[in-house]
C-alpha positions as CSV (number, residue, x, y, z in Angstrom):
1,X,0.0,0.0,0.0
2,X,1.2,3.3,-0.9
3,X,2.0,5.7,1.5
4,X,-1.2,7.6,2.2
5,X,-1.3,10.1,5.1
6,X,0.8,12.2,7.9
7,X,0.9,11.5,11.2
8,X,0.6,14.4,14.3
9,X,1.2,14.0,17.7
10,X,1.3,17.2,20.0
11,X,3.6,17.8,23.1
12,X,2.3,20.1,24.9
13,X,5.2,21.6,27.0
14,X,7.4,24.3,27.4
15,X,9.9,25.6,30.2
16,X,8.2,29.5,29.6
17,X,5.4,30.5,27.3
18,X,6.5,32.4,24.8
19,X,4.5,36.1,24.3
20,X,4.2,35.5,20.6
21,X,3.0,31.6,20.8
22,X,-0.6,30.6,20.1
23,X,-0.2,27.2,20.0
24,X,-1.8,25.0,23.0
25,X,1.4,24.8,25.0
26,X,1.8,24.8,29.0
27,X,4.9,25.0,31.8
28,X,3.3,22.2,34.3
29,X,6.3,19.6,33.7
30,X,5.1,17.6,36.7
31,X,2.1,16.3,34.1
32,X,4.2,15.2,31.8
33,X,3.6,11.2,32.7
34,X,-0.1,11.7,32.6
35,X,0.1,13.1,29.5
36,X,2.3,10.3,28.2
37,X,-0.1,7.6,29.8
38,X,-3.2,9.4,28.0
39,X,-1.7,9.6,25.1
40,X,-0.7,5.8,24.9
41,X,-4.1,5.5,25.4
42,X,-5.6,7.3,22.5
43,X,-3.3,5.7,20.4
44,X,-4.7,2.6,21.3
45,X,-8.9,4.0,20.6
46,X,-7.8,5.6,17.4
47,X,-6.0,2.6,15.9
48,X,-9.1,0.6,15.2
49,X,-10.1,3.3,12.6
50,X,-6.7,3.7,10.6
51,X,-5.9,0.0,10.6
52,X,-5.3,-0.3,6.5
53,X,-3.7,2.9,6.1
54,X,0.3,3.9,6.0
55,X,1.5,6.8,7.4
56,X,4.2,8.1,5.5
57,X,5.5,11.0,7.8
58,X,5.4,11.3,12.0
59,X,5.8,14.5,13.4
60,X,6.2,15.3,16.9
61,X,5.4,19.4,17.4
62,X,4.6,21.5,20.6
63,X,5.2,22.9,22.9
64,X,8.5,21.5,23.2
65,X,8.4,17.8,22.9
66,X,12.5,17.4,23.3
67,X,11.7,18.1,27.0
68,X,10.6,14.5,27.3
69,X,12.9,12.0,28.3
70,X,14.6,9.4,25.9
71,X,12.6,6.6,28.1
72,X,9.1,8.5,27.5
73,X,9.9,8.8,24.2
74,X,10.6,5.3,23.3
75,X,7.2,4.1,24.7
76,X,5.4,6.8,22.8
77,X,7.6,5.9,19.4
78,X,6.8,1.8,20.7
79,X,3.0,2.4,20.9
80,X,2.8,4.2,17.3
81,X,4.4,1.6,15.8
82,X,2.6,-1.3,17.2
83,X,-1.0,0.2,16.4
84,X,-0.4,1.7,13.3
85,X,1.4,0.6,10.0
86,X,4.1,3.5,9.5
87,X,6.7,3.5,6.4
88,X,10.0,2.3,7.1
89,X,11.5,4.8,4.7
90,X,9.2,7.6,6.0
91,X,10.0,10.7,7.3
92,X,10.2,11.6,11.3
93,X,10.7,14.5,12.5
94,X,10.7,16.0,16.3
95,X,10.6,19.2,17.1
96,X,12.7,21.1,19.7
97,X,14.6,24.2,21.7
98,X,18.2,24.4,21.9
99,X,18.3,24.7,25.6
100,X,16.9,21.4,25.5
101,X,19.2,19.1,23.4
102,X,22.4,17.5,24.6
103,X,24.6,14.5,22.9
104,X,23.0,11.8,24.9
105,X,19.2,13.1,24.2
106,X,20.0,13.7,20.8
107,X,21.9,10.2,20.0
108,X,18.5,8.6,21.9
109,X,16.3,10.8,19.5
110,X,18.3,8.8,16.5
111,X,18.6,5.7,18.1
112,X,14.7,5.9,18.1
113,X,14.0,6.2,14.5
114,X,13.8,10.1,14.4
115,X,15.5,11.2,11.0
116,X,14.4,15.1,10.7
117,X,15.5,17.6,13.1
118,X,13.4,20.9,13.5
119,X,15.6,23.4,15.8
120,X,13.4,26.8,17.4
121,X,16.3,28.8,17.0
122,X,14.0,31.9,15.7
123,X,17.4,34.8,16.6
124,X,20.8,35.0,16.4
125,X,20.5,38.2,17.9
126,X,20.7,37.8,21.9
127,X,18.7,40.7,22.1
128,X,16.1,39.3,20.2
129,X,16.0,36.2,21.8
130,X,15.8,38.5,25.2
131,X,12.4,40.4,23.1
132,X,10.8,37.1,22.1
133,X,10.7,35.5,25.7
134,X,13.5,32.5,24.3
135,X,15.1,31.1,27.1
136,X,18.0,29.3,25.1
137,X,21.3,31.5,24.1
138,X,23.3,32.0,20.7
139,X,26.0,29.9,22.3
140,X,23.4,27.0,22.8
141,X,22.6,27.1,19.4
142,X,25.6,26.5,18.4
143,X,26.2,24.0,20.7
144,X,22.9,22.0,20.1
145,X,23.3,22.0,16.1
146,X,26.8,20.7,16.7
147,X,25.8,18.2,18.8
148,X,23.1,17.1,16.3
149,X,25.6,16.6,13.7
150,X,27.6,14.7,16.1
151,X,24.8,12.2,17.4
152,X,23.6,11.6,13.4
153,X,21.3,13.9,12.1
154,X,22.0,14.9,8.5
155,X,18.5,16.6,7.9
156,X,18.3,19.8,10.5
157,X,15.7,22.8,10.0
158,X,16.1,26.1,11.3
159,X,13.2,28.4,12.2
160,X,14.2,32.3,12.0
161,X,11.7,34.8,12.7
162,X,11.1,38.1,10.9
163,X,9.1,40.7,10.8
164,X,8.6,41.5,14.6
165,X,9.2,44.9,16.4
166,X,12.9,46.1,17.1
167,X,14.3,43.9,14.1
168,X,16.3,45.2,11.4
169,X,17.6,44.2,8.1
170,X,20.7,43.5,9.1
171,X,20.6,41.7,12.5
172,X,18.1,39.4,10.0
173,X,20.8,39.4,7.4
174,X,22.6,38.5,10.3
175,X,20.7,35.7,11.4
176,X,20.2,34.0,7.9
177,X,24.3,33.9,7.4
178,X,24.3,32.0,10.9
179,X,22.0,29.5,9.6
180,X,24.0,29.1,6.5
181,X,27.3,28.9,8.2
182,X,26.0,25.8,10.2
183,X,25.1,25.0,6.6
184,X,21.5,23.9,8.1
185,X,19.4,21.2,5.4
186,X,16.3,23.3,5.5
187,X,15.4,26.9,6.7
188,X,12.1,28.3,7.8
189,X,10.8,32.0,8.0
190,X,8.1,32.9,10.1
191,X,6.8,36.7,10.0
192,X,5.3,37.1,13.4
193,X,1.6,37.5,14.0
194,X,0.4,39.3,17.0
195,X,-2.3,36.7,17.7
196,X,-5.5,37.1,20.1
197,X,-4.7,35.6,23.7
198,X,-1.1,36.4,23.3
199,X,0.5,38.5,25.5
200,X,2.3,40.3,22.7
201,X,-1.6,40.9,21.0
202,X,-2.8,42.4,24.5
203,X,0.5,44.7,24.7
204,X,-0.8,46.1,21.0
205,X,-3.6,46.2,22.3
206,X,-2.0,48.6,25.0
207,X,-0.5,50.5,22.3
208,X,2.9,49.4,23.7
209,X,3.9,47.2,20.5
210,X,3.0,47.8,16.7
211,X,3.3,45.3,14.3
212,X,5.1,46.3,11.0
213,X,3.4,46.7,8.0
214,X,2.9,45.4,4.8
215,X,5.2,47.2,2.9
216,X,8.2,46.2,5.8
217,X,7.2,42.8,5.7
218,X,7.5,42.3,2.4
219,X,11.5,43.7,2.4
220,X,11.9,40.8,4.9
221,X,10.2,38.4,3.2
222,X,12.5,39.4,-0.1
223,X,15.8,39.5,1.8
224,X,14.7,36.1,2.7
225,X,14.2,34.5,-0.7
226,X,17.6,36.7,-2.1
227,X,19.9,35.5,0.4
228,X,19.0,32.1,0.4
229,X,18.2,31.6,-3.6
230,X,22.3,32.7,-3.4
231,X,23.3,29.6,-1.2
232,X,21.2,27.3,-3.2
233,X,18.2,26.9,-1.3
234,X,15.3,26.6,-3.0
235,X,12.0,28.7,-2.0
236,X,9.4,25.5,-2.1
237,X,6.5,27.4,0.1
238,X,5.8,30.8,1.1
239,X,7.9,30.1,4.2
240,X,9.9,27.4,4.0
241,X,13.5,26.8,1.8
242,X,15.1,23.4,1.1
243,X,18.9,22.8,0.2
244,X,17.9,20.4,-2.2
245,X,14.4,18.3,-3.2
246,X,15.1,15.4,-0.8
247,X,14.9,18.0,2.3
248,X,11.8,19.2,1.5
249,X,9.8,18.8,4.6
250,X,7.4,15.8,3.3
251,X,5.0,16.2,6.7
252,X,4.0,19.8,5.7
253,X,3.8,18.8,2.1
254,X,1.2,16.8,3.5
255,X,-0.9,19.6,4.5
256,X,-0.3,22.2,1.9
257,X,-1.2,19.3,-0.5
258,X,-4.7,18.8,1.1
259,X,-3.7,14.9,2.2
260,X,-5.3,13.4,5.4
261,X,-3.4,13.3,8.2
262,X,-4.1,12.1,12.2
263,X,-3.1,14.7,15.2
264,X,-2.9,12.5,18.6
265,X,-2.6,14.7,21.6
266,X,-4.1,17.9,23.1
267,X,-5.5,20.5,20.4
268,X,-4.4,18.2,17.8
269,X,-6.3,19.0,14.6
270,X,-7.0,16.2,12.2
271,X,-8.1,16.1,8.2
272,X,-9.7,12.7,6.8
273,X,-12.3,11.2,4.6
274,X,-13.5,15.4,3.7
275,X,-13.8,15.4,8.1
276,X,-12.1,17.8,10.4
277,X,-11.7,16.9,14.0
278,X,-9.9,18.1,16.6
279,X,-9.1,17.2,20.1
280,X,-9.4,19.6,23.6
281,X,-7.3,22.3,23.8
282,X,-6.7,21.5,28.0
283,X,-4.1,19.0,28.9
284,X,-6.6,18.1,32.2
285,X,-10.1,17.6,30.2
286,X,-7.5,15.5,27.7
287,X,-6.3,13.5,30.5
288,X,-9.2,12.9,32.0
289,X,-11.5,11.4,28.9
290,X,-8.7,9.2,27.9
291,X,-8.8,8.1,31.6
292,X,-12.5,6.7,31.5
293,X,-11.0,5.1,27.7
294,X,-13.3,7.8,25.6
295,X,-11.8,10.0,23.0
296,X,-11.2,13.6,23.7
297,X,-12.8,14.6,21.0
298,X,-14.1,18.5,20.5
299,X,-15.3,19.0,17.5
300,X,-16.1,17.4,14.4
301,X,-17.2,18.4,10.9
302,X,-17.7,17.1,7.8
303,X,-16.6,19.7,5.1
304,X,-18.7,20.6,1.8
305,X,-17.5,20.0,-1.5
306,X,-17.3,24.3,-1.7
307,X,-15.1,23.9,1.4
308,X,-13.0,21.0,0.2
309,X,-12.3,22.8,-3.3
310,X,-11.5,26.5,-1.2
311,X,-9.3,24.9,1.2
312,X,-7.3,22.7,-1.7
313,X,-7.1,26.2,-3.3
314,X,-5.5,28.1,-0.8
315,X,-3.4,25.6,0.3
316,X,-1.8,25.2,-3.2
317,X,-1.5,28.2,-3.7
318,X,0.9,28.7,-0.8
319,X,3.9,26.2,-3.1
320,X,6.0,27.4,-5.4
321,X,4.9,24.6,-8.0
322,X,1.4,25.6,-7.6
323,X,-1.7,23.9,-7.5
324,X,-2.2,21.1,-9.7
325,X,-5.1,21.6,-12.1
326,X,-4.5,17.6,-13.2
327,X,-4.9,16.7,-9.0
328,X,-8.0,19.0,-8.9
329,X,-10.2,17.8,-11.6
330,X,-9.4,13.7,-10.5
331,X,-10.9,15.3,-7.2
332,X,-13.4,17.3,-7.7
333,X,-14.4,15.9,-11.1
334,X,-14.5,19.6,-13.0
335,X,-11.8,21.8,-14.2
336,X,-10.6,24.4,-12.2
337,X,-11.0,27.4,-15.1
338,X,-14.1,25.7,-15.4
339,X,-15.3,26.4,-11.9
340,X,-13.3,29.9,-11.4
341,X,-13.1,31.4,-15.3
342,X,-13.7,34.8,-14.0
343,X,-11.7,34.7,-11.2
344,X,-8.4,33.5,-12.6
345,X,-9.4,35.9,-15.9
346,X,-9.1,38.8,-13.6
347,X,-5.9,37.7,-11.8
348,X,-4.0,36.9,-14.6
349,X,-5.0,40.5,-16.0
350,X,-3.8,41.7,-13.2
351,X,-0.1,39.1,-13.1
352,X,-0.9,38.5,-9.6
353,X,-1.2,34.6,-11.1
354,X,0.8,32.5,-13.7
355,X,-1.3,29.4,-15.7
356,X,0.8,26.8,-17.3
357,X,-0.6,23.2,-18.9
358,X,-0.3,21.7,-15.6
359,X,-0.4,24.6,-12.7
360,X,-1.7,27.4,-11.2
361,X,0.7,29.7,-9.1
362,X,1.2,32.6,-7.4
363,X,3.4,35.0,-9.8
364,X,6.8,36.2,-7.3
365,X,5.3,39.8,-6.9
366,X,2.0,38.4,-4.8
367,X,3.6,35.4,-2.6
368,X,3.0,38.0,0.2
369,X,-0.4,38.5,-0.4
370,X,-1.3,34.5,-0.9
371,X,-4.2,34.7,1.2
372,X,-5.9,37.8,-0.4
373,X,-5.6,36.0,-4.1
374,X,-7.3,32.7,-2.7
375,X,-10.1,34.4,-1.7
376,X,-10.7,35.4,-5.7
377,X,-12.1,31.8,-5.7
């Protein structure tokens, strides 16, 4: 059986919450075991239903999920692959801080199967680590990445930050020649989003932050792709640049590419059969339905076609190769310009789209305004 979906799984844990973060994440290490136990235990209620399929990718996000121990881990990593039927040759990545990784932890990460390396680095600026609330240091960057090399790891993502009060074009500049130096696999670009609920929203809010605008953004965004496109990375996604194809990051390809995937653990969001589902966003109310063997479940919906063919859209439209009008009509049994004529009429008029034989795609002037163009259709 082919390969034929991603698989999520959420740690939700952190030493500090940081101001900018609006993913489900918490500091109470001491529950780390009882999430580990009620997370062995939804393993074990979803596996009935995903039996016949193959997960092609595991990713393990957060929170910080290299602040569990080699030992948790493993039974985690044990449990997955005794319920569910996962490629040998997939893709498994764990996400992590720097101030979390030493040789040991990092050789048990490889010793466990993990192959993909995603490293919160976000700064190379200590004073910008200092703004964003990152408890790791430059040196432990440094230190961490070497260590990875040392235990194995020959596929190793960076995440930078942009775009965020008080940064400049060079300490970015900066930060991007840092990554290359370590001559990192894969580097990502986030620009930061003051988000509702964060404490960096409620100091805008109190008019004690402004986020940059467009215009600044997009000099970012362009420094970015220029500095990168020079050292050979190529610009796959809005956000994300490969040193070659094979370090593409096949888990998010998954999503951009509309394909089902499973989230296990709290907040975890999951896409399959045209249903959405999504699990409670509170470690406790988590714990405590998995406890009495029920699913945490908390919400559900199955999406209309309309929805189906908007979200595939906007997705696409997000990679540099496009969306594939070949892949929409075997889906959605219509052509695309048959569906949206007008629409891509008036964007091509206007070159915020190119059209090929085989793709639609954003032209290079409108990547930053992706999510304005989808909603044309």
């Amino acid at each position: 059986m082919n390969p034929d979906g991603g698989l999520y799984i959420h740690v939700p844990f952190c030493h500090a919450k940081c101001e900018y973060c609006d993913f489900y994440s918490i500091t109470l290490l001491d529950q780390i075991e009882d999430f580990v136990e009620a997370l062995l235990r939804e393993i074990e209620l979803r596996a009935a239903d995903f039996r016949e399929v193959t997960f092609a990718t595991v990713f393990f996000g957060g929170g910080t999920p290299s602040l569990l121990s080699a030992a948790q881990l493993r039974r985690i990593w044990e449990a997955l692959q005794a319920n569910f039927r996962i490629d040998p040759q997939g893709e498994f990545s764990i996400e992590s801080n720097p101030g979390t990784l030493d040789l040991p932890k990092l050789q048990a990460f490889r010793e466990l199967g993990f192959n993909r390396l995603s490293m919160g680095v976000q700064s190379f600026n200590p004073q910008e680590l200092k703004f964003l609330g990152r408890i790791h240091s430059v040196a432990e960057v440094y230190n961490s990445f070497e260590n990875a090399r040392m235990a194995g790891f020959s596929n190793i993502n960076i995440d930078l930050m942009t775009a965020f009060p008080g940064i400049t074009r060079e300490t970015f500049r900066h930060s991007l020649e840092a990554a290359l130096a370590l001559e990192s696999e894969h580097i990502s670009c986030y620009t930061l989003i003051f988000e509702p609920g964060t404490v960096f929203y409620k100091r805008m809010l109190r008019g004690e932050l402004s986020p940059l605008g467009e215009d600044e953004e997009a000099l970012y965004y362009e420094l970015a792709a220029e500095v990168l496109a020079k050292h050979g990375y190529r610009q796959y996604e809005i956000s994300n640049f490969a040193r070659g194809d094979q370090y593409v990051c096949r888990h998010n390809l998954i999503y951009w590419k509309h394909r089902p995937y499973l989230g296990l653990g709290p907040s975890a969001h999951s896409f399959w059969q045209n249903t959405r589902f999504g699990n409670k966003r509170s470690l406790s109310a988590y714990v405590r339905h998995l406890k009495k063997g029920e699913l945490a479940e908390d919400f559900r919906e199955t999406l209309s076609q309309d929805d189906l063919m908007f979200e595939y859209i906007f997705l696409s439209l997000r990679l540099r190769e496009g969306l594939d009008l070949e892949d929409f009509q075997t889906r959605f049994g219509q052509p695309l310009y048959t569906r949206h004529q007008a629409a891509i009429e008036r964007l091509l008029a206007d070159n915020l789209i190119e059209l090929t034989d085989h793709h639609l795609r954003l032209s290079r002037s409108s990547w930053m305004v992706a999510d304005a163009v989808a909603e044309y259709f």
